[in-house]
N, C-alpha and C positions, 0 to 999 in steps of 0.2 A: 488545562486552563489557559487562555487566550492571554499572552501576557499584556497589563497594563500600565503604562508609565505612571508615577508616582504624583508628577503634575500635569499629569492629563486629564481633561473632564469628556468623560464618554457616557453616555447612558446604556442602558442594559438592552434597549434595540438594535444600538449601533453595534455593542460589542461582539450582541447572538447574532447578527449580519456575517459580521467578521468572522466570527467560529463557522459559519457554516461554509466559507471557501477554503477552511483547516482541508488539506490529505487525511480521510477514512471520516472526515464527522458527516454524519447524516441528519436533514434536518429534520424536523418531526413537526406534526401536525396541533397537537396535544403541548408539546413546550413552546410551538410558537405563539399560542394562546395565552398559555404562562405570562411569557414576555411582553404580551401587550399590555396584559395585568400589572408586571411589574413595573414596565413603561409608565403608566400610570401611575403609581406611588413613588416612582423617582421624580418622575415631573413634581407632585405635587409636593413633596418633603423638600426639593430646591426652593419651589415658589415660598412655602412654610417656610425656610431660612429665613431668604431673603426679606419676607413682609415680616417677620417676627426679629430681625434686625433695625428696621425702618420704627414697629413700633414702641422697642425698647428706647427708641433715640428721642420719640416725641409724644408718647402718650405713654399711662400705663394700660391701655386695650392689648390683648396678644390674639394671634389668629386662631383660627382652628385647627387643632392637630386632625392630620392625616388619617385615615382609617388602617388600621394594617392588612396582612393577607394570610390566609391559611390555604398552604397547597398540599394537594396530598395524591396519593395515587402507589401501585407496586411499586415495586422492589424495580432497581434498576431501569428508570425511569428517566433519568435525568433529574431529581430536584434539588440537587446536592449539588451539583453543578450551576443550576442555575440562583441559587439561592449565593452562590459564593461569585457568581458573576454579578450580581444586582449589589452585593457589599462591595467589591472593588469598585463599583460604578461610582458609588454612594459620596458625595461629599462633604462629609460629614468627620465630623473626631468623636463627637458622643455618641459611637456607635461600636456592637459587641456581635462578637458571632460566634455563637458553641454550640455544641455537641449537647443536645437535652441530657445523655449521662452524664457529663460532666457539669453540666448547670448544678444537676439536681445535688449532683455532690458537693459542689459549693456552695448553694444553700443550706444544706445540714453543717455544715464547718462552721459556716459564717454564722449561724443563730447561735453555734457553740462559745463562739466568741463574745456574742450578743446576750449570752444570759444572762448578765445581769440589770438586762434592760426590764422595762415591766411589760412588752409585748416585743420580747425579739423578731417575731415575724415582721411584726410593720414596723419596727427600727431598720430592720434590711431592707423592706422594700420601699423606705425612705429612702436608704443609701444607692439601692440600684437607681432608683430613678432621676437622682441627683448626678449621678454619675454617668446615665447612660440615655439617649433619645430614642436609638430605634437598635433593637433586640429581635438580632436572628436566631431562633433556636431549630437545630434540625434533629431532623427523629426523633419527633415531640410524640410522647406513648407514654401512659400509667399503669403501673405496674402492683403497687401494694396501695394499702390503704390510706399511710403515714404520707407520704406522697400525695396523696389525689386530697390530703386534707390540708395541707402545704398550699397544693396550686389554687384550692378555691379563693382560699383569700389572698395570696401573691398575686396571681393575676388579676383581681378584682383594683388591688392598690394600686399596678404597674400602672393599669390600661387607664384609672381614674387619674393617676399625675402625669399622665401627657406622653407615655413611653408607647413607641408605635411599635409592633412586634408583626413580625413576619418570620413564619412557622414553616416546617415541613412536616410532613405525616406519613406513615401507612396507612393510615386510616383517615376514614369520616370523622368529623365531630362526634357526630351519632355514636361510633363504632368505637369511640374511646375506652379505656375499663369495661368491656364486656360484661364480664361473669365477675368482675370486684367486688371483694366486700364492700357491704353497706354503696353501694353503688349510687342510691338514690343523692345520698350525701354531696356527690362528683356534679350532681347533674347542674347545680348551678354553674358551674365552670362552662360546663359544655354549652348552656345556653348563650353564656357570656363571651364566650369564643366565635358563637354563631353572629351573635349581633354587635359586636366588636370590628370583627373583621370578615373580611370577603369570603367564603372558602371557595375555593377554585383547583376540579379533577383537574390532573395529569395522569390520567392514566391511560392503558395499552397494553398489550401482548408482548412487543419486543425489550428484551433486556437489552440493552445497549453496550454493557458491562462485559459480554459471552459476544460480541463481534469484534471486541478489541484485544480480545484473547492471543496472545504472541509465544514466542520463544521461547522467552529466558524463565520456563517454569521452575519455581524454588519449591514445590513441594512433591517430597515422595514417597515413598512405600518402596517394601518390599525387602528385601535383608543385607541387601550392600547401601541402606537408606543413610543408616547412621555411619558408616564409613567416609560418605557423601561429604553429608551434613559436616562432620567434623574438619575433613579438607578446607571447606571450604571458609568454616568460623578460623580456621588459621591462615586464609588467607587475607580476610577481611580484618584479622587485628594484627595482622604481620608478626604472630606469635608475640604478642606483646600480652600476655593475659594477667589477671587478677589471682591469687592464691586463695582469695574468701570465696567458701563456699554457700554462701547465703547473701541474700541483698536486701535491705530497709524497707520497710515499704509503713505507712502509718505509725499505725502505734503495734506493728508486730514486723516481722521479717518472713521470707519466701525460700526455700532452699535451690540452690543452681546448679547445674550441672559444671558447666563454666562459665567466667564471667571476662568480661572485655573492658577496655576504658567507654566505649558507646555501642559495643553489643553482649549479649546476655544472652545464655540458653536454659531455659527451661525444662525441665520433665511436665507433661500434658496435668499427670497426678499431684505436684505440687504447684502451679499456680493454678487451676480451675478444681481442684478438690479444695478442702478446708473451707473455710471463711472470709475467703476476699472479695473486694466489693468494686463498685468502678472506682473508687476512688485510690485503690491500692493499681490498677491497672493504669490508671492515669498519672501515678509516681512513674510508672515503669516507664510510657510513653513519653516522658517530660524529661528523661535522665539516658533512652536507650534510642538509637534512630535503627539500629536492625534487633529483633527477636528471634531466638531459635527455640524451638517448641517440638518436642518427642514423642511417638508414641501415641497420637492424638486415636482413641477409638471411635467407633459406630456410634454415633447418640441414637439412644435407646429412651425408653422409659426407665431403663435401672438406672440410669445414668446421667437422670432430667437435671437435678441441681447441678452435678458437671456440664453440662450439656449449654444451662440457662447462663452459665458463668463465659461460658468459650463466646456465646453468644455480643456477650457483654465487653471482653476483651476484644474481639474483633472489630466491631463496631470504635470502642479510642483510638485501637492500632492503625483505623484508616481510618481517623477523622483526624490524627496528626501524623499521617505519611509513615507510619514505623515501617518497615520494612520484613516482613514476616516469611521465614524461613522453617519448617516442617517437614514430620514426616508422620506417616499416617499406616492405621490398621488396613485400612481401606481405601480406594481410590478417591480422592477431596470429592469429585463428584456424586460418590454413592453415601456421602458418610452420612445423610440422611436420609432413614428411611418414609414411610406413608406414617408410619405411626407419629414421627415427629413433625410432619408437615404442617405448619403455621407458618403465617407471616413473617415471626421475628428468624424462625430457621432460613425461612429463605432469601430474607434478605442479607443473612449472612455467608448464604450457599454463593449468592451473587455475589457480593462482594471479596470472598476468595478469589474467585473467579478472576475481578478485576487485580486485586494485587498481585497476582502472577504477569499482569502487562507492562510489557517495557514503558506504555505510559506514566502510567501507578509508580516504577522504578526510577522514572528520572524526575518524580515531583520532590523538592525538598523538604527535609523533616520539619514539620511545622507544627508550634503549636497555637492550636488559637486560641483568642482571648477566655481566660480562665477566672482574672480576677472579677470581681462581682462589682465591688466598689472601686 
């Protein structure tokens, strides 16, 4: 990420100018179209400021809020990138950027807290939009039912109290909840997403992720793996380690192999077996800046709910930088076969891919914005 000064105001053309005289960035045809999109809703959310500052002072008229954007396209694309370059651009404080896992988890929390309202859904999405103007969520996908019945009228409330929302996807609008229960239910979302905001392909052949591919690879196989692996968690905690063998996570605990003041190793079978969810993975990421993880096998179909869960922890582990150290049955590259091949496997095939990059290694552990309200 192109660093930005704190009180610098850049826009997301001038900054993607910038990144593209970065050593090894390539520019692309497909995100510079992105950027002229995004270019456009940065213009227009500064002008929205500035006239909706003018008419707080002298009328009660407010302007027109902005429309937002929904980008979407594969795996390894860049929209992760650029969706975090258009928020640092942003001028703004009433502004959030998460990880759709982690949204969705703190929506269930927060209505929890919310129940004794008489509609805790729109008591939250009173509070988010009091709280927040423009709402980036990336790898925005529904998944169960409880969810897709969540977003129809979340985002029906957000997008109606003036919250500008700009999205990432693997998918189309169209292509949302596929095969979902009760799908029909979802579709008002999706039409609402349609005419809400722009949707706008990035998409392409090249993963960008698998040409930044370098050195300093952390994950391995084979049977001197865990010898490896153990070296090496004693050098990163200077033999300073923890005696508990277990770590807190919700309202249950996770068993450890070892544990460190900020790094943690896992067995593959006790954190993606049992019953944890992103939100116990997002304990993990919020409290650990490196993860060690053993043992990880072939995802199969014997092995789908393990499988959907690694999924799911990979996905927080790089949406706030952890640092992820393994080792594996199989070569990272093969661990998925044809039989698991979908979108969400591969976006996670890529994304290993990228945290083995010195790039990936020298970002700081970050978390981004989690709370709702």
């Amino acid at each position: 990420m192109l660093e930005i000064q704190e009180d610098s105001v850049i826009s997301p053309k001038q900054w993607y100018r910038e990144a593209c005289l970065l050593g090894g960035f390539v520019c692309d045809p497909a995100q510079a179209a992105a950027i002229e999109e995004l270019e456009v809703l940065w213009q227009q959310l500064v002008e929205f400021k500035h006239k909706r500052n003018q008419f707080l002072g002298h009328s009660l008229l407010s302007p027109n809020v902005p429309n937002g954007l929904y980008i979407w396209g594969g795996v390894g694309r860049g929209k992760t990138f650029l969706m975090d370059g258009f928020y640092h651009c942003l001028p703004y404080r009433r502004k959030r950027r998460i990880h759709f896992h982690s949204f969705i988890a703190e929506v269930h929390h927060e209505m929890k807290k919310l129940a004794d309202q008489s509609d805790p859904l729109m008591a939250l999405a009173e509070h988010i939009a009091h709280a927040t103007r423009v709402l980036c969520l990336d790898e925005f996908h529904v998944e169960d039912i409880a969810d897709a019945m969540i977003l129809v009228r979340l985002l029906d409330v957000l997008l109606a109290r003036g919250v500008v929302l700009l999205t990432t996807s693997n998918y189309a609008p169209d292509n949302l909840y596929p095969h979902g229960l009760q799908r029909q239910n979802f579709l008002p979302a999706i039409e609402l997403l349609k005419r809400q905001l722009k949707v706008l392909s990035c998409d392409g052949e090249q993963d960008y992720r698998m040409m930044q591919k370098g050195r300093d690879a952390l994950f391995m196989s084979g049977d001197d793996a865990a010898q490896h692996m153990a070296a090496l968690f004693q050098r990163l905690t200077e033999g300073q380690t923890d005696p508990a063998d277990r770590v807190e996570v919700g309202h249950g605990h996770i068993s450890v192999r070892r544990l460190g003041r900020e790094v943690v190793w896992f067995e593959f079978k006790e954190l993606c077996g049992g019953n944890h969810d992103h939100a116990d993975y997002l304990h993990i990421a919020r409290h650990y800046h490196t993860v060690f993880l053993s043992d990880i096998p072939k995802m199969t179909r014997d092995n789908a709910d393990e499988a959907k869960r690694f999924t799911w922890l990979i996905d927080v582990l790089y949406d706030n930088h952890v640092k992820l150290v393994a080792n594996f049955d199989v070569a990272p590259d093969d661990l998925y076969g044809t039989e698991t091949d979908d979108s969400e496997f591969r976006r996670t095939a890529s994304r290993l891919a990228e945290m083995q990059t010195r790039h990936y290694l020298e970002l700081p552990h970050q978390i981004h914005g989690t709370l709702l309200t």
